[in-house]
Each structure stands twice: as C-alpha cells, then as structure tokens.
C-alpha positions in Angstrom: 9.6 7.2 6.6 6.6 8.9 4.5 6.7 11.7 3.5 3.7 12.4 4.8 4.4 11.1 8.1 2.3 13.1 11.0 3.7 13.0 14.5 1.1 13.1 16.9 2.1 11.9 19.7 2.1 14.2 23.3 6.5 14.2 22.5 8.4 15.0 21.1 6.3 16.7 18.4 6.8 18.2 14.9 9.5 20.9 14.4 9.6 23.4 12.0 11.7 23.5 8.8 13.7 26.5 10.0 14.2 24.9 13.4 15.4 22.1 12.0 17.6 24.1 9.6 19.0 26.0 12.8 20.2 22.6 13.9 21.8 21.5 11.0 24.4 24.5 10.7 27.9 24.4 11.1 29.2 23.5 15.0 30.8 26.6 17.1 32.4 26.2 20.3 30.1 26.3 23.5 32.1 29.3 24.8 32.5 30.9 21.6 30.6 34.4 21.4 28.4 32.6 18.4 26.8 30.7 21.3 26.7 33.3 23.4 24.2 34.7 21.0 22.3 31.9 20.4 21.6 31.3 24.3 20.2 34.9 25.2 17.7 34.3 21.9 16.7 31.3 23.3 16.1 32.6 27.4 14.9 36.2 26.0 12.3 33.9 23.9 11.7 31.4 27.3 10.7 34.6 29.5 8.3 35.9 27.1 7.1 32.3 27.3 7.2 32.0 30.7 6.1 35.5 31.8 3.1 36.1 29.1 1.4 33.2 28.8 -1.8 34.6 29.4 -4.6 35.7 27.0 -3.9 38.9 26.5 -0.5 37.9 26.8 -0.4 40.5 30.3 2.9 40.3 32.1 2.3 37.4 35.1 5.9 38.1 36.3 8.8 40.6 37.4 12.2 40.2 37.6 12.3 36.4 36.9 15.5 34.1 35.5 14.9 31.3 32.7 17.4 28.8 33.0 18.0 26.6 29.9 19.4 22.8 31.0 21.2 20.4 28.9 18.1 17.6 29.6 15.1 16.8 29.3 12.4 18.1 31.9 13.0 15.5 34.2 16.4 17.1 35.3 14.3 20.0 35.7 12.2 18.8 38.2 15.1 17.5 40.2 17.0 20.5 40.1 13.9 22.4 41.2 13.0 19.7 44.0 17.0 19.6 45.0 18.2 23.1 45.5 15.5 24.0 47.6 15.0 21.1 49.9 17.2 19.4 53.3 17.3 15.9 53.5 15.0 16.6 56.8 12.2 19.0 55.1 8.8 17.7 53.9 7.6 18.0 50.7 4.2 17.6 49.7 3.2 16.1 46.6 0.0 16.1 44.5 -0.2 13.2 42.2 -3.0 11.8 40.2 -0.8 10.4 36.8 2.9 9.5 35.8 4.1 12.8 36.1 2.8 13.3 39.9 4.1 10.2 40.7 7.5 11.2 39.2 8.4 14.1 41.4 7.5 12.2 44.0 9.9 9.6 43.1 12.7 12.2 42.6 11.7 14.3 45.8 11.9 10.8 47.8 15.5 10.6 47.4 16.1 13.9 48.6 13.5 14.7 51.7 10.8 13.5 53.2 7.7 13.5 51.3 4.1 13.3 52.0 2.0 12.5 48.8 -1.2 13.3 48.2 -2.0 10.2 45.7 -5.2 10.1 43.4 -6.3 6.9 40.8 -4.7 8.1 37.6 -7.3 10.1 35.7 -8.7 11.6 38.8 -9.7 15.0 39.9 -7.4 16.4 42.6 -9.7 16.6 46.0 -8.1 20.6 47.0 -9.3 19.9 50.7 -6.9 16.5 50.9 -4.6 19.1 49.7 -5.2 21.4 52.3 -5.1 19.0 55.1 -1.8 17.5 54.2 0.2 21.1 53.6 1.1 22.5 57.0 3.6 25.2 58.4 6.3 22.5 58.1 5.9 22.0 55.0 8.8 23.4 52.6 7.8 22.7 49.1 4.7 21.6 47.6 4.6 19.7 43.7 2.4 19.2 41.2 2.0 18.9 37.7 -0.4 21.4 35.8 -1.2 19.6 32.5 -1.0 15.4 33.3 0.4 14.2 29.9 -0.7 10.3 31.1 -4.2 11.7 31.5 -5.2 14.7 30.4 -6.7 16.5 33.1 -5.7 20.0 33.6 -5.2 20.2 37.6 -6.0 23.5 39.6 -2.8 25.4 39.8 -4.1 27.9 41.1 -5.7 27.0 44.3 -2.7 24.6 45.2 -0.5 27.4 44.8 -2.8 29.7 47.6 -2.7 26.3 49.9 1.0 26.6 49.2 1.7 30.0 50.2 -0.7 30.4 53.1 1.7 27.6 54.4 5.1 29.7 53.7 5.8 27.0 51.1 7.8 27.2 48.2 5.2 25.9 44.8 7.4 23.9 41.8 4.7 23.0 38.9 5.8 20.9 36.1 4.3 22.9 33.3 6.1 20.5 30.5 2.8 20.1 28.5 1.2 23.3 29.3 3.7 26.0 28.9 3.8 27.3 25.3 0.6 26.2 24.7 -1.9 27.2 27.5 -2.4 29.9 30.2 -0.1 29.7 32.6 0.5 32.8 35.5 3.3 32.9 37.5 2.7 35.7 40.3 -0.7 35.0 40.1 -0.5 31.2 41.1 2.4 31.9 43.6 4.8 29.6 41.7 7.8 30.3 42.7 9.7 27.6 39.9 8.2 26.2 37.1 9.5 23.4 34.6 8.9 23.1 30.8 10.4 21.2 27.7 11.6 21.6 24.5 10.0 18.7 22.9 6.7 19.9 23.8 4.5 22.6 23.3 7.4 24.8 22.6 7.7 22.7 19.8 11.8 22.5 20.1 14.0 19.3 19.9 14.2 16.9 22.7 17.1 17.1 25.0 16.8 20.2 26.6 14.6 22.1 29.0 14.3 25.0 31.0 13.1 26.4 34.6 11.7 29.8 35.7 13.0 30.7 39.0 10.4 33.7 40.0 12.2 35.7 42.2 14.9 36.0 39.8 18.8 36.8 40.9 19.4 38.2 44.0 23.5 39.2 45.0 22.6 39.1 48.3 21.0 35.7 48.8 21.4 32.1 46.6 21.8 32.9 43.2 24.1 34.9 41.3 24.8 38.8 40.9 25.0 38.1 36.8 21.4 38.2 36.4 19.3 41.3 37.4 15.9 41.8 36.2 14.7 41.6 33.0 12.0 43.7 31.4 9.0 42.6 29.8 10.8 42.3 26.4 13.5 40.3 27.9 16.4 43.4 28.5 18.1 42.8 31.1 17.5 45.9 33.4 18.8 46.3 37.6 16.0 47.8 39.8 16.1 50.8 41.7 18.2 50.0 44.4 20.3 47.4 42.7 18.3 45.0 44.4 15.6 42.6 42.6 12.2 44.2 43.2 10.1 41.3 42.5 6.0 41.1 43.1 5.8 37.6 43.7 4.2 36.2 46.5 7.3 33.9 47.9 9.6 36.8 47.8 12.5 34.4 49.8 12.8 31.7 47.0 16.1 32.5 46.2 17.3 32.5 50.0 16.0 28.7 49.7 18.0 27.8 46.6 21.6 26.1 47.7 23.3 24.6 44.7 25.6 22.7 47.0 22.7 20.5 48.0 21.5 19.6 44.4 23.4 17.0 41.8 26.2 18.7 40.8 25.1 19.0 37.0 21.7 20.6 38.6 23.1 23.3 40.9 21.0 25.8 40.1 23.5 29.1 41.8 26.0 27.4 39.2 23.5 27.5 36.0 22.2 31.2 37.3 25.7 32.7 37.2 26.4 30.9 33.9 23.3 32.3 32.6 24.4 35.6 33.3 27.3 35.3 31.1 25.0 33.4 28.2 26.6 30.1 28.7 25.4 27.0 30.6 28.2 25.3 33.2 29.5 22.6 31.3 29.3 22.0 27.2 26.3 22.4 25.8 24.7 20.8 23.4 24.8 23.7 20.6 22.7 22.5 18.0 19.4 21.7 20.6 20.0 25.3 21.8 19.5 27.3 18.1 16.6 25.1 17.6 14.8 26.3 20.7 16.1 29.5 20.4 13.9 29.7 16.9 11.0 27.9 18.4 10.4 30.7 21.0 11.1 33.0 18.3 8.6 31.4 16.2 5.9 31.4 19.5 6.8 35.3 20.2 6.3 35.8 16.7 3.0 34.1 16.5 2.0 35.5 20.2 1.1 33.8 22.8 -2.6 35.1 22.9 -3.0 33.4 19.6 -1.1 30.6 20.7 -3.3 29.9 23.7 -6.6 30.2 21.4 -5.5 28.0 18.7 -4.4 25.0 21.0 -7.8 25.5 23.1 -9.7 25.5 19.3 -7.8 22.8 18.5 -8.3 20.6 21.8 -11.9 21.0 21.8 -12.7 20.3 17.8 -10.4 16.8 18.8 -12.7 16.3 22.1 -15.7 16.8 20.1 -14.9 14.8 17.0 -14.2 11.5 19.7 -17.7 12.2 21.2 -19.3 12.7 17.9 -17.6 9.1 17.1 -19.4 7.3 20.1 -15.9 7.5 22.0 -15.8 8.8 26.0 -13.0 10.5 27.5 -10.5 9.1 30.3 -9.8 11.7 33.0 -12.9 12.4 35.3 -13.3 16.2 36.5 -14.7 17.9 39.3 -15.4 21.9 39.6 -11.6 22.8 40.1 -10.1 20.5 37.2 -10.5 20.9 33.1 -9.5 18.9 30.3 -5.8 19.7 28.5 -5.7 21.8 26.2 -2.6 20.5 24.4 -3.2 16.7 24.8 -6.4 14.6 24.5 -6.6 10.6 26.4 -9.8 8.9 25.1 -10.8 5.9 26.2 -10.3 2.3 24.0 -13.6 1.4 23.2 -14.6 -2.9 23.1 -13.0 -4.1 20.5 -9.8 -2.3 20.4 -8.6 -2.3 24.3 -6.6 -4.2 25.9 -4.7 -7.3 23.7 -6.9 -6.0 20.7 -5.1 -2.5 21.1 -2.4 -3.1 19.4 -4.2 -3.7 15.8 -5.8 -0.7 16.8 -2.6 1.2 17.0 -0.8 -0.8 13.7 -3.8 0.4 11.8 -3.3 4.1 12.7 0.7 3.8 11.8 -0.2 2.2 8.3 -2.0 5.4 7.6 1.6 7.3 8.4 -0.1 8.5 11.6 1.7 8.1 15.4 -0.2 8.4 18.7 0.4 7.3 21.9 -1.3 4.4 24.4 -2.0 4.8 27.8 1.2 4.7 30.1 2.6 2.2 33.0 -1.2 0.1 33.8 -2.9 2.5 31.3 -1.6 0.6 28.5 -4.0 -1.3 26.7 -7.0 1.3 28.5 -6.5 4.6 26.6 -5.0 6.6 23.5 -3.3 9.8 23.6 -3.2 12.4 21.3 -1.6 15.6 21.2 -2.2 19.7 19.8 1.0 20.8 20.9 3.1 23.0 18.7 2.4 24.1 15.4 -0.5 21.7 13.9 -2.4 22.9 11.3 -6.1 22.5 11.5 -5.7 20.1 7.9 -3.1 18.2 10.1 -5.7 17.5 13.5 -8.5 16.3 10.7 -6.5 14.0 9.5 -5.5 12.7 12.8 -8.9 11.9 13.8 -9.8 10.7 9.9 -7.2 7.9 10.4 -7.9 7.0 14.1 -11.8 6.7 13.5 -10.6 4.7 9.8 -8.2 2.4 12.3 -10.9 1.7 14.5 -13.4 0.8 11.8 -10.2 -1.3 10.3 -10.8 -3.2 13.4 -14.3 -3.9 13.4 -15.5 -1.1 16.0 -18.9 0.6 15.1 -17.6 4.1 15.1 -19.3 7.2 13.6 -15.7 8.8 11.2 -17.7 11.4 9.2 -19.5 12.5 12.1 -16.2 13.1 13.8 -14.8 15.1 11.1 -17.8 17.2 10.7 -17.7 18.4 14.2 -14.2 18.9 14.3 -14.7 20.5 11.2 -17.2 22.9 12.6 -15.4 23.6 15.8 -12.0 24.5 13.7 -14.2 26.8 11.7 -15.9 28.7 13.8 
C-alpha cells in the first residue's frame, strides 16, 4: 500500500498513530485489572461523547450508561430493538436508505413492525410519521445520519411523535455521533447506537449504546451503575435512586435481557459495565484504541469537533457544485445534508457500467471512496469527513476525484472545485 494512501471512505476511516500504537501493545487478560482501566477510559470518553455533543458542548443528558459491545453497530441496533420489544409489540420504523431498511430487517425478527418506507435519498414526510405512530406503538427507529445517502433526517421531531405516543425512540447515530450535534434529552432518545469505525475514528469491531435513563436497582438494569457526572464520575443521586431528566423516564423498566440474543442482553452488559468488563472476552486491543479515540475527541472538544466536520462537509459540497456535479439526497424543510458524509451523483460518462473506470482512476491516485449501495451502485459516490482529516487531506480528495473524472473524459471544472473548497476551509 502507499504510503500516501488516503482512506476516504464513510468506514472504517483513518486512525491515529497513537491509536494504532494503543493496539499494538502487549495482550492482558480481559479480566485482568489492566483492562479494567482501559474500559472505564473508553465509556468515561463515550459519555462525554454521547452526552456533549452539542455546540457548546452543553450537557444533553443525566444519569445515562454507555455500554461498549464486542461488534460492530449492527449488534447494537439489535440489542437496542431486542431488549425492549415482545414478539407481539409494534415497532415503527422510518426508513429512507440501507440503514432504515436494516433495523427494519432486525426488528422484523423480533416484533411486529410497521415501516414507514421512503425512495432512498428521500426526505422523511414527519406527517406519514405521525400517522403511523399510535398509543400501541412501543418503539419507534430511525437512523439520524443515512450513510447510503446522505441526508441528515429530523431527529428531533420523530422523537416528539415518539414520546407523545409513550414510545420508547432508538436512533442509529453510527455516522453522526462524534462528529455532529446530537441531543439526547432534548430529542427524547431514550437509546442511541454509534461505532467505532466511524466518526469516532476508532477501529472497526466494536460499538457502543447509550441507554438514557441509566441504571436503575429497582427496575431492568443493574445496581453497578449509578449516575455519572458530567465528567464521567460515577456519582448515586440523592435518594440512591437514578434521578434522570429524560423524557421516557421508564426505559429501563422496558429493558429485559432475557428477551434479547444472549450475547446482546443488555441487564447482562450493564452489570458487567459496572465492574469495567464486558460479559464474555473482549476483544482487548479494539477497546485501548477506542479508549484513545475518545480521548483524542475530549481532548480536541466536541464544539470544535462539530465545527470542523460541518466546515469540512460544506467546502466538499461546494467544491462538487463548483465542478458541475449535483448532489443525491433531496431535502425538504425538516431534513439537511450530513455533515460527516457527502453522496454526489455520477454524472454521464462515469455512471453506471462506466463507474467503475471512474472509481480505478481515483484508487490509482492512492485515494478510496465509496459507490452507491444495494441499487445505488453504479448511480452515486460517497465520500466521507469523519474523524480526524485534515483540510490538506479533503483537497486532495476532491483534486483526485475531479482528476479521475476528467481521466474519464467527463467535462468537469477541478480547479474551480478546489478553489471553493479552498475558500470555504479558509474562512
């Protein structure tokens, strides 16, 4: 491989030299008090993460509980979907992309869902929303940031359809969280999924959940866990009790382990957590490099954070409309473009069967993005800000894709793109 080889793509994306340094250090035993360590860094990190990632980096929950899971995101969702649903309750889901159409897939073999389905790259239509959540509804899904697409979708008015109905709100956050705002209380999300191969910029292979209303003794999950402080110290309330301001105050009475997977019961992970371990072995050397790349977010902040991936999405954006290109998802007043991820359009010339010169031009110039997913292939190209690019690294991303495209005979406008990326970065 170059040694100039930029990774681009929407994950797993670059990791930093000390992360990958933290991986490559001598093996401890998962239960060994060396571990121990490294998993509170890492969850202390995640609930700074989770709970500040707002511009001002303002608290947007109390009393919450990261869990860390040995997999990727997807067994997050599942656990998420599983411990808090019967075979016989309804789940709605929202799904305009892969991602949608994944928890739907997972929540189908565990309840009975009603889906609230969108053409890939579509706005969500809140009033179809609205009209499909009801009082027996128990849980509603959606993903925030659509990596096939994205569009940004409204979290926060799904999240008030959702708790006007008494319904528990799960929100894969995988390509938002680390990167963009995201408000927990605020949105009523009572469990949200991210992973480490995305804007956390960690290696693939393991994830993590926020479960809102933290650990409560008294109902689901265990009596390990208390609240935690702002600064991630764990600290019991009051009365003993978790004192918690979010808006689904009972979301731990919904969680039962003993209805999930057994490697997703969610009571188990909590009263692991509380002890710094995870239920069965975990995989030690993922967990030390997420534990540095929240470390390297907390020490960066996430109000910078969240500015820099916004500067950097729009100076990509611009630079493809300065070349003559159009991008794929369509918005209306509730939805936005990512801000960690850009999908643009193929143009003539380099869609469909020609796409693939198109993309063996770009990896010539030690450069990787991604094509559209599932019946997207061939239609888009994605491109992704997350983690730790430096503005040197996105020029050169869009130097080599508007180079690739005139490789392959498309009239496309390069220098105009990197001068209004240029600008955008600069100002």
């Amino acid at each position: 491989m170059r040694e100039d080889f930029l990774l681009l793509n929407p994950g797993p994306v670059p990791l930093s030299a000390d992360v990958r340094e933290a991986m490559s250090e001598p093996m401890v035993s998962h239960r060994s008090a060396a571990f121990e360590a490294v998993y509170e860094r890492a969850q202390d990190g995640l609930e700074y993460v989770f709970e500040r990632s707002t511009p001002s980096e303002a608290s947007t929950s109390v009393g919450g509980e990261a869990l860390i899971l040995n997999g990727t995101a997807t067994m997050g969702m599942e656990a998420a979907v599983a411990n808090l649903v019967d075979e016989d309750d309804e789940l709605v889901a929202v799904v305009n992309g892969k991602f949608g159409r994944r928890f739907k897939r997972i929540a189908e073999r565990h309840c009975e869902v009603t889906p609230v389905e969108f053409d890939w790259g579509d706005p969500v239509d809140l009033d179809a929303v609205d009209a499909a959540v009801s009082d027996d509804t128990e849980v509603v899904t959606v993903v925030h940031n659509e990596t096939s697409t994205g569009l940004l979708n409204p979290v926060r008015e799904i999240g008030e359809i959702a708790a006007a109905a008494d319904a528990r709100f799960v929100v894969d956050g995988v390509t938002s969280i680390g990167g963009d705002e995201f408000r927990i209380d605020d949105w009523n999300v009572d469990i949200a999924v991210t992973d480490g191969q995305k804007a956390l910029a960690a290696p693939p292979g393991v994830s993590a959940l926020y479960v809102a209303d933290g650990v409560d003794e008294s109902q689901g999950l265990s009596s390990a866990s208390e609240g935690r402080s702002p600064s991630g110290n764990r600290k019991p309330s009051a009365s003993g009790d978790n004192q918690n301001t979010s808006c689904s105050d009972d979301v731990d009475a919904h969680i039962d382990g003993g209805n999930a997977p057994f490697y997703e019961d969610l009571d188990w992970h909590s009263r692991k957590a509380g002890q710094h371990q995870t239920p069965f072995t975990s995989a030690v050397p993922l967990f030390r490099g997420l534990a540095v790349a929240v470390e390297e977010i907390e020490a960066e902040g996430m109000s910078g954070r969240i500015a820099r991936h916004r500067r950097q999405s729009t100076a990509f954006r611009e630079a493809m409309w300065a070349m003559g290109l159009e991008s794929f998802p369509e918005l209306n007043e509730a939805t936005a473009y990512s801000n960690t991820l850009t999908a643009i359009d193929l143009p003539e010339g380099a869609r469909g069967d020609d796409s693939e010169a198109f993309f063996d031009a770009v990896s010539e110039r030690g450069v990787s993005i991604s094509g559209g997913q599932a019946h997207l292939g061939g239609e888009v190209f994605r491109v992704s800000n997350m983690g730790n690019l430096t503005s040197d690294q996105l020029l050169r991303g869009i130097r080599t894709i508007g180079e690739a495209f005139e490789q392959v005979g498309v009239d496309i406008d390069t220098e105009a793109g990197v001068k209004k990326a240029r600008n955008e970065l600069d100002a």
